[in-house]
N, C-alpha and C positions, 0 to 999 in steps of 0.2 A: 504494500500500500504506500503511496507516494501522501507525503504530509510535506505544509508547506507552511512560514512561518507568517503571522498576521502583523503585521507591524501599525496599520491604522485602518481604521474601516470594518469593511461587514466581508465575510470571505467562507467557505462551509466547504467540508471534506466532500467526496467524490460521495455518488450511490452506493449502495454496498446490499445483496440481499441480504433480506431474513423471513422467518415463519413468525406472521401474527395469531398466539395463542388467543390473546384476550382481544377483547374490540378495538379497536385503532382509527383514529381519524385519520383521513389523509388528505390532502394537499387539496383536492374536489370538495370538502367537506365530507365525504361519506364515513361511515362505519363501516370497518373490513376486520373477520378475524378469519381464523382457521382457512387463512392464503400465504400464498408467499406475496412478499411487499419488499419494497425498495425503502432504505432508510437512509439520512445523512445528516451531520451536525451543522448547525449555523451559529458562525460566533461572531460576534462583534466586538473590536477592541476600539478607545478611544486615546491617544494620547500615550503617554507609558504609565504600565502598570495598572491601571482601569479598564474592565473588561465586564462586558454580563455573561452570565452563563449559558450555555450551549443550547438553543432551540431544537427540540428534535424533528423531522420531517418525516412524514411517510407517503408513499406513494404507491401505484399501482401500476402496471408497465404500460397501459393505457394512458394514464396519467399524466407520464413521462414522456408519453409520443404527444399528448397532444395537447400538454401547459406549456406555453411561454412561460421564458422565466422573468417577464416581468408583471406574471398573472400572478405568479405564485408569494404569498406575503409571508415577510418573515415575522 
């Protein structure tokens, strides 16, 4: 997995699969469990040292083919 460092701004690791056990919102707004789903962090850093914590996203590969990413809010 390639990681890359955030130095100012808004910047989120690659997609990565996974199996959603429990119910899952995704990026559509839907409710998705017992599928496989696309997951990735979004983090935002400001300045040095100030940082929020990681958004989690989830997605569906439908999802993926067919959100712009500037439909999708962090």
């Amino acid at each position: 997995m390639e990681y890359t460092i955030i130095e100012d701004g808004a910047d989120c690791y690659p997609w990565h699969e996974v199996f959603a056990w429990l119910p899952t919102k995704t990026i559509s707004g839907k409710m998705v469990w017992g599928k496989k789903l696309f997951k990735r962090k979004v983090w935002v850093v400001w300045g040095t040292g100030f940082h929020m914590e990681p958004e989690t996203q989830y997605a569906t590969a439908f999802d993926l083919l067919t959100y712009e990413e500037e439909k999708i809010t962090y």
